[in-house]
C-alpha positions as CSV (number, residue, x, y, z in Angstrom):
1,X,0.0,0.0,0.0
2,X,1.4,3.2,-1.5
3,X,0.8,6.6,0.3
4,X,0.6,9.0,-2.4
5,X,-0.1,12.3,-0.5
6,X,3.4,11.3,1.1
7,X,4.9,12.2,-2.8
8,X,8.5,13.6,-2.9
9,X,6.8,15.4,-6.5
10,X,5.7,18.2,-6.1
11,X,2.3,19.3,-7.2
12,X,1.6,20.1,-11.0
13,X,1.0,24.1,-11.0
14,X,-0.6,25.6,-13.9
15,X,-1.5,29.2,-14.9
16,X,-4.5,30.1,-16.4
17,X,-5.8,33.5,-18.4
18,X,-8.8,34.1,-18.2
19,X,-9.8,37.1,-20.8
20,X,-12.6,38.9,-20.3
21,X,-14.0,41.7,-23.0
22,X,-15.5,44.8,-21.0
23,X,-17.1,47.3,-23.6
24,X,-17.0,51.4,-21.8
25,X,-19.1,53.4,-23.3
26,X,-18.6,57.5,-23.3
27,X,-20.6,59.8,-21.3
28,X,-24.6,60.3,-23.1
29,X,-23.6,63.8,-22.4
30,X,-21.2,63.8,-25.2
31,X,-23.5,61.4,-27.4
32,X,-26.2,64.3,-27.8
33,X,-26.9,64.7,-31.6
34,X,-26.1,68.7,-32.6
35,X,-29.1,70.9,-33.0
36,X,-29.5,72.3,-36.5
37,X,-30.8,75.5,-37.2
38,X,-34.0,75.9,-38.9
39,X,-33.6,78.4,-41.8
40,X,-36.7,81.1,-41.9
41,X,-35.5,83.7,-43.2
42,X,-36.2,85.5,-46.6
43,X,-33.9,88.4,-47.1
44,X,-29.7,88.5,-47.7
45,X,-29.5,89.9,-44.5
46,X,-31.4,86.5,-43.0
47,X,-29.5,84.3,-44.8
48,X,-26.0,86.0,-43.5
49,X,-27.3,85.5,-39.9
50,X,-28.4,81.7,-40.4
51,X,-25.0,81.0,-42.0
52,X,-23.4,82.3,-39.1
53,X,-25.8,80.0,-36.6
54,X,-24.5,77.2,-38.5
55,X,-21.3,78.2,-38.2
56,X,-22.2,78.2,-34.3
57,X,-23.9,74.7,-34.4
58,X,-20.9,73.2,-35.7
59,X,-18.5,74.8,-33.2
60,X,-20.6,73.3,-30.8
61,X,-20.6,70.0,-32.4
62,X,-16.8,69.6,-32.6
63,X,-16.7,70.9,-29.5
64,X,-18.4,67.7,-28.3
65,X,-16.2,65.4,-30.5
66,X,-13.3,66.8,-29.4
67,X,-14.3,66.2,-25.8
68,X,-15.3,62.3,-27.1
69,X,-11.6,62.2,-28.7
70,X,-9.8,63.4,-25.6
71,X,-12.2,60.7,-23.1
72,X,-11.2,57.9,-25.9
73,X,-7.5,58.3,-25.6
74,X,-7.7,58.6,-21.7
75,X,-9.2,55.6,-21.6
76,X,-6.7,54.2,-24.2
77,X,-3.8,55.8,-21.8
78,X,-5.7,53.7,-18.8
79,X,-5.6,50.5,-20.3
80,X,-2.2,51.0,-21.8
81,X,-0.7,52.0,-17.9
82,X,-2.1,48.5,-16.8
């Protein structure tokens, strides 16, 4: 009769990775869709004052992209310090 927890082997030890896929999602306050301007003007001097509100709208906008570019490569940062 052989007492095998009496081994002089040691134990077999073995590693295992476990990867697990976690999706982050930016803030909803940066995923807003930009408000366009609704055009009711009739004159020159309307349509000079609506191009400039688009101008507006779209500094807004890239405002908010930016903002989604810099909170992308923070997290990219994060996960590349780990």
């Amino acid at each position: 009769m052989t007492l095998t927890g009496c081994s002089n082997t040691p134990p077999i030890v073995r590693t295992v990775t476990i990867t697990k896929t976690v999706y982050v999602l930016p803030p909803q306050e940066l995923m807003s869709e930009c408000a366009i301007p609704i055009y009711s003007g009739k004159t020159n001097p309307d349509l000079y004052s609506y191009s400039l509100s688009l101008i507006n709208a779209l500094s807004r906008c890239n405002v908010d992209w930016q903002a989604i570019n810099n909170w992308r490569e923070a997290k990219a940062n994060e996960q590349s310090n780990r």
